[in-house]
TIPASE-811508 format. One record per residue (C-alpha): x, y negated, z negated; residue in one letter; residue number from 0. Coordinates in steps of 0.1 Angstrom, whole numbers, plus 5000, padded with zeros to 4 digits. Each point is the difference from the previous one (the first is absolute). Layout:
BEGIN
- east,north,up,residuo,num
- X,Y,Z,a,NUM
...
end
This chain:
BEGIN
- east,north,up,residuo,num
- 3630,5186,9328,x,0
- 4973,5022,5016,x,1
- 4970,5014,4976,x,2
- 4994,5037,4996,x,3
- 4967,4995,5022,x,4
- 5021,4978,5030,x,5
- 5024,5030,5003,x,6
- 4970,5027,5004,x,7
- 4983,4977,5022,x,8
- 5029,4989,5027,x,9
- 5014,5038,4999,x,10
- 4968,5026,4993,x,11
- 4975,4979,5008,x,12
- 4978,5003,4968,x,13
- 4980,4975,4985,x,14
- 5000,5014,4964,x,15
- 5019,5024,4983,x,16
- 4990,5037,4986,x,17
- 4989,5004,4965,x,18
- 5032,4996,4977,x,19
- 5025,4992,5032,x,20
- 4999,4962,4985,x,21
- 5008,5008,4961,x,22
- 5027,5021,5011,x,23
- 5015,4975,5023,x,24
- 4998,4975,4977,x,25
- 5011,5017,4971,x,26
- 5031,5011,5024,x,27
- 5009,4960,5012,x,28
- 5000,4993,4959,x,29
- 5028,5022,5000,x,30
- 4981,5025,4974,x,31
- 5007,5041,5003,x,32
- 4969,5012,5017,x,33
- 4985,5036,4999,x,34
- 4971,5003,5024,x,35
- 4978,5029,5003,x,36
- 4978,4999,5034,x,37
- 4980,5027,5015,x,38
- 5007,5014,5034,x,39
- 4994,4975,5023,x,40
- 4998,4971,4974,x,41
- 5028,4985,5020,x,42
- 5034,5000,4976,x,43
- 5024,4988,5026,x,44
- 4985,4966,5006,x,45
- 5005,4996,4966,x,46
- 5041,4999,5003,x,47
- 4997,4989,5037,x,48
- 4988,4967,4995,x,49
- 5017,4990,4972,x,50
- 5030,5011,5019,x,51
- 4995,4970,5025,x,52
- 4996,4976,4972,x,53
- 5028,5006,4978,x,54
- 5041,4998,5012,x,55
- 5019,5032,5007,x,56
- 4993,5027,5012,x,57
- 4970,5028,4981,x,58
- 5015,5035,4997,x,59
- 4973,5024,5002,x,60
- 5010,5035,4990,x,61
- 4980,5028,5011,x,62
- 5005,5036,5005,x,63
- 4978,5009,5033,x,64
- 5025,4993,5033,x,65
- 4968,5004,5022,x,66
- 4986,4968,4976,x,67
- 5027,4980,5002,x,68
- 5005,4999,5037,x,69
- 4963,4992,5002,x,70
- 4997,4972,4977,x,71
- 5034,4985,5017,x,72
- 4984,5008,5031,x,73
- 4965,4981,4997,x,74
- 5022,4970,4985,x,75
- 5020,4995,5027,x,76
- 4967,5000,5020,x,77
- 4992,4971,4977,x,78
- 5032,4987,5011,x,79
- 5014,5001,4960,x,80
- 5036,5007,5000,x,81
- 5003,5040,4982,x,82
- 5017,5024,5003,x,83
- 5009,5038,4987,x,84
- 5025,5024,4988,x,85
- 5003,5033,5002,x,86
- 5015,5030,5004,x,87
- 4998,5004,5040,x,88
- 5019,4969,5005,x,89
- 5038,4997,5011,x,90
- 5019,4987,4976,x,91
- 5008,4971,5022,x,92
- 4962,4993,5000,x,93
- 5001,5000,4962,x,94
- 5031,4974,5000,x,95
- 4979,4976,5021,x,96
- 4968,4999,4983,x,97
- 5018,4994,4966,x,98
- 5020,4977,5016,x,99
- 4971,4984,5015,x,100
- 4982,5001,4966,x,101
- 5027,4981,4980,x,102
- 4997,4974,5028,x,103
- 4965,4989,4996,x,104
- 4990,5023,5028,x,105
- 4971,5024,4985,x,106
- 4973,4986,4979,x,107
- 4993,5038,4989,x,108
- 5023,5030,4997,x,109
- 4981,5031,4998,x,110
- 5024,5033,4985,x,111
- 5005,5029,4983,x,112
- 5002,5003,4964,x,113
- 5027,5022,5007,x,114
- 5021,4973,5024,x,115
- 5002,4979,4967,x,116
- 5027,5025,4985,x,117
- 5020,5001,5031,x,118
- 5035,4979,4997,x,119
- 4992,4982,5031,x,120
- 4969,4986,4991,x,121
- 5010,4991,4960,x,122
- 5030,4978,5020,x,123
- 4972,4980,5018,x,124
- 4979,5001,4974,x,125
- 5018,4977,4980,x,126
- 5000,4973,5030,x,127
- 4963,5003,5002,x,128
- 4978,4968,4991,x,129
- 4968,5023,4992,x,130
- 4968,4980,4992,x,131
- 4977,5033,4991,x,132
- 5009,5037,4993,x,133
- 4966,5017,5013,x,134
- 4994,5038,4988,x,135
- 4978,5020,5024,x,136
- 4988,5033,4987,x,137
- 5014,4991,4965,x,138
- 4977,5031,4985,x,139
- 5034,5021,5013,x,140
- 5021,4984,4971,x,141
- 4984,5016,4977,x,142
- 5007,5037,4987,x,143
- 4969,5010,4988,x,144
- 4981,4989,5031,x,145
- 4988,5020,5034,x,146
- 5028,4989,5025,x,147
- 5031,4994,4977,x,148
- 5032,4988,5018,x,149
- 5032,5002,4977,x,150
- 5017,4974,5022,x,151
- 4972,4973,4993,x,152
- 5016,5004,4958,x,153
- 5032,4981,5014,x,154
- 4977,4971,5017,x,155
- 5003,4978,4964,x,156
- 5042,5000,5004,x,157
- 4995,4970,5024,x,158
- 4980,4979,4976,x,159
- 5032,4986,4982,x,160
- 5012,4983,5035,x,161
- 4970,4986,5003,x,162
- 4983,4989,4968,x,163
- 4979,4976,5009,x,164
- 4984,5016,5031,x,165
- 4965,5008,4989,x,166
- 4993,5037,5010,x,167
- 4968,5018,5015,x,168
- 4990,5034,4995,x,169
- 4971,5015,5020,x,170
- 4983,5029,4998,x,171
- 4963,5016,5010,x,172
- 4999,5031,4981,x,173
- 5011,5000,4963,x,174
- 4986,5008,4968,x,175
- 5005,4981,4971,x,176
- 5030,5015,4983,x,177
- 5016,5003,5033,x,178
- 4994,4962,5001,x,179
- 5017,4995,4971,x,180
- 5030,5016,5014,x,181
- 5002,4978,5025,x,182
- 5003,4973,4980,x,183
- 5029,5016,4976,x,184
- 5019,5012,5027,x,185
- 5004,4969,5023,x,186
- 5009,4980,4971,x,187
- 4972,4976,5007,x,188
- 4996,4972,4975,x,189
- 4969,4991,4982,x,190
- 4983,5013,5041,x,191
- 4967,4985,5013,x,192
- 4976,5027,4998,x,193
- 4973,4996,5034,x,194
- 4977,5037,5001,x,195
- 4974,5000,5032,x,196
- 4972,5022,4991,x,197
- 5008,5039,5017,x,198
- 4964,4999,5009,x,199
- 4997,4997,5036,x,200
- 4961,4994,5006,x,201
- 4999,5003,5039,x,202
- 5014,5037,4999,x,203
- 4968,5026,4992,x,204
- 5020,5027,4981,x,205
- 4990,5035,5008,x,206
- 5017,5036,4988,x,207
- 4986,5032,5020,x,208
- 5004,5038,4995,x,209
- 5009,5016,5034,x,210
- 5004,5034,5013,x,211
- 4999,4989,5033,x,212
- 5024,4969,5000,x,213
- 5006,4997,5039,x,214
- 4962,4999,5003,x,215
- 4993,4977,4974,x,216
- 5026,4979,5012,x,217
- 4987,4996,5037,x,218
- 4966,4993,4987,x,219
- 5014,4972,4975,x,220
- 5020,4979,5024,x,221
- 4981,4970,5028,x,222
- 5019,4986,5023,x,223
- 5014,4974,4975,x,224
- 5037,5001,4992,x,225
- 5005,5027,4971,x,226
- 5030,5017,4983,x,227
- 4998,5037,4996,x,228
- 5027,5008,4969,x,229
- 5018,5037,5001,x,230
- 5026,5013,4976,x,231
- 5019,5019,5028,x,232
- 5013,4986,5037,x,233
- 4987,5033,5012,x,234
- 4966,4994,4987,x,235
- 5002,4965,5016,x,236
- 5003,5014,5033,x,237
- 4972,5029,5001,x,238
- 4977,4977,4986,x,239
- 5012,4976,5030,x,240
- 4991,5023,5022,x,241
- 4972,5012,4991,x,242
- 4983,4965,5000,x,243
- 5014,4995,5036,x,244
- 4984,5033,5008,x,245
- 4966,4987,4982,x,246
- 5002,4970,5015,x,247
- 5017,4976,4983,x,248
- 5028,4977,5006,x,249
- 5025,5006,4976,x,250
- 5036,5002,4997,x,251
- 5025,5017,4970,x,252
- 5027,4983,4980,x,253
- 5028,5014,4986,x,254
- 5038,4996,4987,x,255
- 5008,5029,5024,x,256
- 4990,4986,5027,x,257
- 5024,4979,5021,x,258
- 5003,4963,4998,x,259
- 4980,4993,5034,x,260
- 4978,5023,4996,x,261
- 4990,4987,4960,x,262
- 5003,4966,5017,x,263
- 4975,5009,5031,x,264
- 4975,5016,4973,x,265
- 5001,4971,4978,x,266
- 4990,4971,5034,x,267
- 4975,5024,5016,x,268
- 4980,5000,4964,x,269
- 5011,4966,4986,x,270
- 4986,4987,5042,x,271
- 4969,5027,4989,x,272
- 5008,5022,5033,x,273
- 5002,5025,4978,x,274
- 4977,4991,4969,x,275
- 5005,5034,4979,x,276
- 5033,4997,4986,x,277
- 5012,5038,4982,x,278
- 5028,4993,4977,x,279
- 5023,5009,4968,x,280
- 4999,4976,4972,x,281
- 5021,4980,5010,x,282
- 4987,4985,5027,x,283
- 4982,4968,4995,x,284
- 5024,4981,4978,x,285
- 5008,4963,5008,x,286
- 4976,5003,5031,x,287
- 4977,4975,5006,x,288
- 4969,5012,5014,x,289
- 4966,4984,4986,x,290
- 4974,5020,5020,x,291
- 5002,5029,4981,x,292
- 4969,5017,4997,x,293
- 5010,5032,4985,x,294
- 5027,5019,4979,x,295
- 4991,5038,5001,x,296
- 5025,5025,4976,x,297
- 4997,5032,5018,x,298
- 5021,5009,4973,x,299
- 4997,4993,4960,x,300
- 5024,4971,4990,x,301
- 5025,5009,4975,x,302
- 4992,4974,4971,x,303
- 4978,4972,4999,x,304
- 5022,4974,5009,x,305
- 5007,5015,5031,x,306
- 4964,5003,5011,x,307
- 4991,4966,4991,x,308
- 5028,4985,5022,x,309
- 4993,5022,5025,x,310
- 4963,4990,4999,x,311
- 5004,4967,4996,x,312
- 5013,4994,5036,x,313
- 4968,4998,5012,x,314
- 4972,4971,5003,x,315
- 5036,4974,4990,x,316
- 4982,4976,5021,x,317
- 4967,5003,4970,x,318
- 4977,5019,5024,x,319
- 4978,5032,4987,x,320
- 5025,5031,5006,x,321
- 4997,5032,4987,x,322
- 5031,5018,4985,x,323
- 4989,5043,4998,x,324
- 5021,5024,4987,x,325
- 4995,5037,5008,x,326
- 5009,5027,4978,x,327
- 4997,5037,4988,x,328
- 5011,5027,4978,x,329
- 5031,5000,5018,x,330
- 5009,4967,4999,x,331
- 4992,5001,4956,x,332
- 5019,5029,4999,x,333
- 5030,4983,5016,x,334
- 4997,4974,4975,x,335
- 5001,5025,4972,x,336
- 5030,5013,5017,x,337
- 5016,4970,5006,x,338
- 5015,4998,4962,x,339
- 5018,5032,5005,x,340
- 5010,4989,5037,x,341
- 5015,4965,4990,x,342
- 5019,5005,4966,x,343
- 5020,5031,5014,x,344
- 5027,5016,4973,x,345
- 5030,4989,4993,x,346
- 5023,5028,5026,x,347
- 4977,4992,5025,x,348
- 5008,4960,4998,x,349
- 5040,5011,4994,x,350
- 4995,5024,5030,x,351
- 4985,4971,5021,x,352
- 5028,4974,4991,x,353
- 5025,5029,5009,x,354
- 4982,5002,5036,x,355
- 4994,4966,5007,x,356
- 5038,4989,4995,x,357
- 5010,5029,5017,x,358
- 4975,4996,5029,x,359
- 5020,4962,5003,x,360
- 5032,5013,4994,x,361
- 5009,4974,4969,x,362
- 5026,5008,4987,x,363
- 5005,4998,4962,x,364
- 5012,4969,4988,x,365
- 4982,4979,5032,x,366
- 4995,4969,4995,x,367
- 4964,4988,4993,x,368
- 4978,4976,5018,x,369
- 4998,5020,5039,x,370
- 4971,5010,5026,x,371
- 5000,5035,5014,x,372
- 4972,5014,5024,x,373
- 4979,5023,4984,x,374
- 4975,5021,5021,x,375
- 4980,5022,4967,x,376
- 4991,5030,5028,x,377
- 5039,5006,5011,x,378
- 5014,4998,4961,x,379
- 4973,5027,4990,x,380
- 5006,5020,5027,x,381
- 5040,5000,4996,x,382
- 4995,5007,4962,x,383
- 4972,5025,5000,x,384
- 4974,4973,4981,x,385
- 4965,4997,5002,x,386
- 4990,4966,5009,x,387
- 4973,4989,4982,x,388
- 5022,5012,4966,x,389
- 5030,4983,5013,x,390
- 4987,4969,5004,x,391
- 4984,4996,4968,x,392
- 5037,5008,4986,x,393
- 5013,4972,5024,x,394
- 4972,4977,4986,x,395
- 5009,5009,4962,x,396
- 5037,4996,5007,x,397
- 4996,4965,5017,x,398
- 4985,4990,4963,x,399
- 5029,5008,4988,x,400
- 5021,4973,5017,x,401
- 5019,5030,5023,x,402
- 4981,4981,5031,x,403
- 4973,4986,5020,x,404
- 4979,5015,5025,x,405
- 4994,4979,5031,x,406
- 4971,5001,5026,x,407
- 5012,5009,5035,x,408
- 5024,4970,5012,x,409
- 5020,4995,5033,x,410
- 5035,5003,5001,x,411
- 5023,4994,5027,x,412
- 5031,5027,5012,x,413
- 5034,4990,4979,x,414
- 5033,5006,5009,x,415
- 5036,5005,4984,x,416
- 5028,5010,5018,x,417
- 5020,5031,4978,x,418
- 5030,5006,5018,x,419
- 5032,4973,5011,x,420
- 5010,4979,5027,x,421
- 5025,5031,5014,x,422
- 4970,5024,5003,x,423
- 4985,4980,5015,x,424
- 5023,4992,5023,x,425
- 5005,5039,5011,x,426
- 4964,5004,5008,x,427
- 5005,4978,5030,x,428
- 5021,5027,5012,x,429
- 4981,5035,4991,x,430
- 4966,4985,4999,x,431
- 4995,4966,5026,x,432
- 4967,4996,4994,x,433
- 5001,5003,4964,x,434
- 5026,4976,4998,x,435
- 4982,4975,5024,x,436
- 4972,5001,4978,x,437
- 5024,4991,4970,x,438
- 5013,4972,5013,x,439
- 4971,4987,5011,x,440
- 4986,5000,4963,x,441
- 5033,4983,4985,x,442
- 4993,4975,5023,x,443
- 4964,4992,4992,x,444
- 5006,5009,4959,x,445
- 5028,4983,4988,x,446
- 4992,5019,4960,x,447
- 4991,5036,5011,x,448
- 5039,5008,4986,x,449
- 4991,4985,4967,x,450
- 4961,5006,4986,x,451
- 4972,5019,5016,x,452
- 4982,4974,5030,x,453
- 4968,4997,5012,x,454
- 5000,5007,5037,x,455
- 4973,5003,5027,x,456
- 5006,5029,5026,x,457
- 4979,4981,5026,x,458
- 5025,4966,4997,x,459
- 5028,5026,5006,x,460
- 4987,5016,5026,x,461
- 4992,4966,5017,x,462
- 5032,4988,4992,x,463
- 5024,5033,5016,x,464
- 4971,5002,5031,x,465
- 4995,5038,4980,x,466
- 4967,5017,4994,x,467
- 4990,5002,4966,x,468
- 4997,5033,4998,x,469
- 5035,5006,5009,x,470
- 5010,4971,4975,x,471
- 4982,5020,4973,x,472
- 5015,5040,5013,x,473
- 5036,4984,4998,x,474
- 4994,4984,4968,x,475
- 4990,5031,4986,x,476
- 5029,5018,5016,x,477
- 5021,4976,4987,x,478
- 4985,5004,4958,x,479
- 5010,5038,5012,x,480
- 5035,4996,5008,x,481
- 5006,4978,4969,x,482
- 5007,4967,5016,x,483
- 4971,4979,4984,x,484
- 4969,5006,4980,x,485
- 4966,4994,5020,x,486
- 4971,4994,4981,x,487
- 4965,5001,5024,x,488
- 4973,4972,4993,x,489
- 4977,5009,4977,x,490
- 4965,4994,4996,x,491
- 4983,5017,4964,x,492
- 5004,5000,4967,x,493
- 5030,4989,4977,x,494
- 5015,5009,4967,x,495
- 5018,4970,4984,x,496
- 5029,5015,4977,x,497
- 4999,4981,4967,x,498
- 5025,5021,4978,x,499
- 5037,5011,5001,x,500
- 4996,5034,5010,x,501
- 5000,5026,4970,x,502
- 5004,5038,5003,x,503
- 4962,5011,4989,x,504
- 5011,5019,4967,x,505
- 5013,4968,4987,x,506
- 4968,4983,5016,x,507
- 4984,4977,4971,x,508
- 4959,5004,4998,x,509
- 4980,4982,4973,x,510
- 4977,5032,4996,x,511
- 4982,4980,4969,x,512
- 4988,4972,5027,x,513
- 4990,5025,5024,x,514
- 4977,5010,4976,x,515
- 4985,4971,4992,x,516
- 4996,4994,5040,x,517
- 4985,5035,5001,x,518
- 4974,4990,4969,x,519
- 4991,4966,5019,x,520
- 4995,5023,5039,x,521
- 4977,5025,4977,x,522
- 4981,4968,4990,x,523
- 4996,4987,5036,x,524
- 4988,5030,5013,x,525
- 4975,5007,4973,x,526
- 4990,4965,5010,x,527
- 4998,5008,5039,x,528
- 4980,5034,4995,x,529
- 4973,4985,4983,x,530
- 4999,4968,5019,x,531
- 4991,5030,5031,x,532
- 4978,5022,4980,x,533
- 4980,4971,4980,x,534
- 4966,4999,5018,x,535
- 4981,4975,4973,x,536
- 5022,4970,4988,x,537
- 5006,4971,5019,x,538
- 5036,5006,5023,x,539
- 5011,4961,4999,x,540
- 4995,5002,4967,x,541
- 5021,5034,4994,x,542
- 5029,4980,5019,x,543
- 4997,4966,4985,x,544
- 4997,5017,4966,x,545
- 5034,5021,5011,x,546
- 5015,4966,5005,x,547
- 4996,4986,4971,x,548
- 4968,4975,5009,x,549
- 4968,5000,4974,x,550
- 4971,5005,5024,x,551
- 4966,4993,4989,x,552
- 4978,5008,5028,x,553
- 4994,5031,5028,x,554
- 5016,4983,5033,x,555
- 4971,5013,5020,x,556
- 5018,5008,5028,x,557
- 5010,5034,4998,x,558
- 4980,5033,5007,x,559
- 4997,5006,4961,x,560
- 4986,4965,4995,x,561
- 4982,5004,5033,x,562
- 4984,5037,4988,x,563
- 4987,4976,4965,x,564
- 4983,4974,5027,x,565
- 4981,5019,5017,x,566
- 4969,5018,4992,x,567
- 4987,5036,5008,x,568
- 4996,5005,5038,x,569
- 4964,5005,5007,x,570
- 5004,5035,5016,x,571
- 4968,5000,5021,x,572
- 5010,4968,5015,x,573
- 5037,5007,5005,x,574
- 4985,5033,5021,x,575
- 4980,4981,5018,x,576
- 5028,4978,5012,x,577
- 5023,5028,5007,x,578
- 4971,5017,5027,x,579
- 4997,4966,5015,x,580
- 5035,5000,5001,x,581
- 5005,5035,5014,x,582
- 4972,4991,5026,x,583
- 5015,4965,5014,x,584
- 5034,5009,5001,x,585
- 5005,5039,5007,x,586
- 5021,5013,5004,x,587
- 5018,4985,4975,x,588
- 5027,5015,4975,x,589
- 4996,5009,4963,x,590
- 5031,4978,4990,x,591
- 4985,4974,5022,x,592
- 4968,4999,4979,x,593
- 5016,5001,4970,x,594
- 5023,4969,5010,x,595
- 4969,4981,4997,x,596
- 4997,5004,4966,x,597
- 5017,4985,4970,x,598
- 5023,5024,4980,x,599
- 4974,5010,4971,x,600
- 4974,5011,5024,x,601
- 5018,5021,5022,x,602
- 4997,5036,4975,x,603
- 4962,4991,5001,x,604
- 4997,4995,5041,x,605
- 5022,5026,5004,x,606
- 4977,5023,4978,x,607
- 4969,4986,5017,x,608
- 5015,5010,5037,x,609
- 5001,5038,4986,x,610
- 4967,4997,4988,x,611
- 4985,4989,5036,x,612
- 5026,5025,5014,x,613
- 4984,5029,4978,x,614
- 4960,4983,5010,x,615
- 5010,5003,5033,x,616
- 4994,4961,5009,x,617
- 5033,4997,5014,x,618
- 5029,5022,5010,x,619
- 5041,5000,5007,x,620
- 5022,5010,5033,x,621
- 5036,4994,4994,x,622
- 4995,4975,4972,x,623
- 4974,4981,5020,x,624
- 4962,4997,4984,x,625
- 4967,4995,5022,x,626
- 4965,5002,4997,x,627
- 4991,5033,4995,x,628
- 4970,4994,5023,x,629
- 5019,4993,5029,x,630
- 5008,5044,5007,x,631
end
């Protein structure tokens, strides 16, 4: 049998592992439950990875990002390591022959859903499954009480009787200590390992700024280093986009609006560096693997501190210095203050929402649980008359409640089921030809489209019947007209995963007392997020190691609050001086040129310095630019 440190050699090519990586596999090939808290960037899936070439079976990983798991499978197929995904854009056929290949020794990981575990389909395979690890990602969404709960990771632990003695792993990078403990009661683990990296992340100068001027300070911030600019709307990601081309800058937006090939061609012209400034919603970022990152800039003010440290910790991964800035003003604290009422809407809104939602999918009461349904947030408020940023909060609130699960934006291919009989069928060839040619053509090439909804390509029928696609797809939809079958178009956004049998709304059951508890802990967060922004004084890795639980006993003196401590008074007559040499070698130069040249604490003083040579007369401004006064 290989060692731990053969496996990361012959496949990563590392010599040693990261800090932890080794306890954690170790503890995992003794067969002991394992909870393992690593920073962003501190490397968790090595840590199921390579004892998943080790042991016999197969690792199920359960995560709840798509986009993750077709990365990770991705890379390890690069590593030629047999993997593979399920989810919720694949044809069922697809599904049938990964299991299938599973139970056969063909996968040494199977990455999924939390919610494929409660389908019928999987549990049936399940059973057949020689498992040698269960491997948690983002285990933080078990818990109730944390920042990114997910009611479907409660039912995880209902597979740990078929497999008692297949040690389990639970990962996280952001969870405070009760929500730690919460992990542990909820996945049933027994007697777990306990392995806790350090949050401190020593290569990352931690900086907080207040900004009236955010596009500004934001173009004078960023090199031409790789950098991540985070935005709360996909609007916002866009204009800010643009306005660094316009300045510029490369840079390129991300967003779960956008198209697949168009996220995709955003993603390689930054993760290539063609485009170094990438703009983008929250999130982006997740499960990518890009070491150079020199910067992480929040344009806008995170929403907790969990999310900002994640966010911030995907720079500098590969230990180098890297700065993470977040940019904020009264607007942004007053959307935090906001945000309580916003999030924790009252009970007839949520039982107004439910009523939309089911009636936006057309479920039917009674429906059985357990289905996807596309679900574009803009075209539901707009057919019920719902302000967005409300309704989604009410979507959010709902999905804790078990009703369903949100999904980022995931392709789907056209489906589909033929509604009428044979005889109709049959008289189309006389009233409609080219109709019925079109018909025949697709019972030839879908032998199931009588019985269950099928996955279909438009271009493969068009191919096939020497059509044009764009006829193939104005019959079809003539056809889902008239009656004769049901034509779903591919889809390429967001998803809403039905848990529930369908309810009418009145008879809608909502644990109001929890709601308020969740509403207590959000209060708490926030408080915790406003004066993590407005604190100008105490170390900010300490405020967040602190938040997490950690005992810190010294100033991490790489911050701009440690940094302001360090260093001494300016010498104003010499900083002057500097500035009209300055002035003289370079003019003309711009103010937020100059200022760039300084560290953060210094800049209200040089700033103040260049109005006092401005009011002297020693120098003087044209359209932002300073020269020598002496040279008029």
């Amino acid at each position: 049998m290989k060692t731990p440190e053969q496996i990361l050699s012959e496949y990563w090519g590392y010599n040693d592992f990261r800090p932890l990586q080794k306890e954690i596999i170790s503890s995992i090939l003794d067969g002991t439950d394992t909870l393992a808290l690593l920073p962003t960037g501190g490397g968790k899936s090595v840590c199921f990875q390579v004892p998943a070439l080790i042991r016999e079976g197969v690792c199920l990983v359960i995560s709840p990002l798509i986009a993750l798991m077709q990365d990770q499978v991705q890379r390890l197929k690069k590593l030629n390591i047999p993997a593979e995904s399920i989810h919720s854009g694949l044809h069922h056929i697809d599904v049938r022959r990964i299991l299938d290949n599973t139970i056969n020794s063909g996968y040494k990981l199977l990455y999924v859903s939390p919610e494929r575990l409660q389908t019928d389909l999987f549990r049936d395979y399940l059973e057949d499954m020689e498992l040698s690890l269960i491997a948690i990602d983002e285990a933080h969404c078990i818990s109730q009480w944390g920042h990114d709960f997910r009611p479907s990771y409660l039912k995880i632990a209902d597979i740990r009787p078929m497999f008692p003695d297949v040690p389990v792993l639970a990962l996280t990078a952001t969870a405070t200590p009760d929500v730690q403990q919460d992990i542990a009661v909820q996945l049933q683990l027994t007697k777990p390992a306990v392995f806790r990296q350090s949050f401190a992340r020593t290569n990352i100068h931690y900086g907080i700024r207040y900004s009236e001027n955010k596009n500004g300070d934001t173009l004078s911030a960023l090199t031409k280093s790789s950098s991540i600019i985070y935005c709360r709307s996909r609007k916002q990601t866009e204009a800010v986009s643009r306005f660094l081309n316009q300045s510029g800058v490369a840079a390129t937006a991300y967003h779960a609006g956008m198209m697949r090939p168009v996220r995709e061609k955003a993603q390689e012209l930054w993760m290539n560096n063609t485009a170094p400034a990438m703009v983008a919603t929250t999130a982006f970022g997740m499960g990518i693997d890009k070491p150079d990152v020199r910067m992480v800039l929040h344009y806008d003010a995170p929403e907790h501190p969990e999310a900002y440290y994640q966010e911030a910790g995907r720079a500098g991964r590969d230990g180098k210095p890297s700065v993470a800035l977040g940019l904020y003003n009264n607007t942004d604290i007053k959307r935090l203050q906001e945000s309580i009422t916003l999030q924790f809407p009252p009970e007839a809104y949520l039982r107004q929402v439910y009523q939309a939602v089911v009636e936006y999918l057309q479920v039917p009461i009674g429906n059985e649980p357990d289905q996807y349904f596309p679900f574009e947030l803009v075209d539901f408020c707009q057919k019920f008359g719902l302000k967005p940023n409300e309704a989604i909060h009410a979507l959010k609130l709902l999905e804790r409640e078990g009703l369903w699960t949100l999904s980022e934006a995931v392709y789907s291919p056209a489906t589909l089921l033929f509604t009428t009989d044979r005889s109709t069928l049959d008289d189309l060839s006389h009233t409609q030809p080219a109709l019925a040619y079109l018909t025949i053509g697709l019972l030839r090439m879908y032998n199931t489209v009588f019985h269950f909804p099928t996955h279909v390509r438009e271009t493969a029928i068009a191919r096939q019947l020497k059509m044009d696609k764009e006829d193939v797809i104005s019959e079809l939809e003539q056809l889902h007209r008239m009656g004769v079958l049901e034509y779903k178009k591919p889809g390429d956004g967001p998803q809403l995963f039905f848990h529930h049998y369908r309810v009418d709304s009145r008879h809608l059951l909502i644990n109001l007392k929890r709601i308020e508890v969740l509403r207590q802990r959000h209060i708490k967060r926030t408080e915790a997020m406003i004066a993590f922004l407005e604190n100008q004084e105490t170390c900010r890795e300490r405020l967040l190691l602190t938040y997490f639980g950690e005992t810190v006993l010294h100033d991490c003196g790489h911050c701009d609050n440690c940094a302001k401590k360090q260093s001494t008074p300016p010498d104003r007559q010499q900083l002057q001086k500097e500035l009209l040499e300055l002035i003289g070698i370079s003019a003309p130069i711009r103010i937020d040129q100059v200022l760039a040249g300084y560290p953060a604490p210094l800049k209200d003083t040089v700033l103040a310095l260049l109005r006092t040579l401005l009011d002297e007369h020693l120098i003087t401004v044209a359209d932002g630019y300073l020269q020598p006064a002496a040279q008029h």
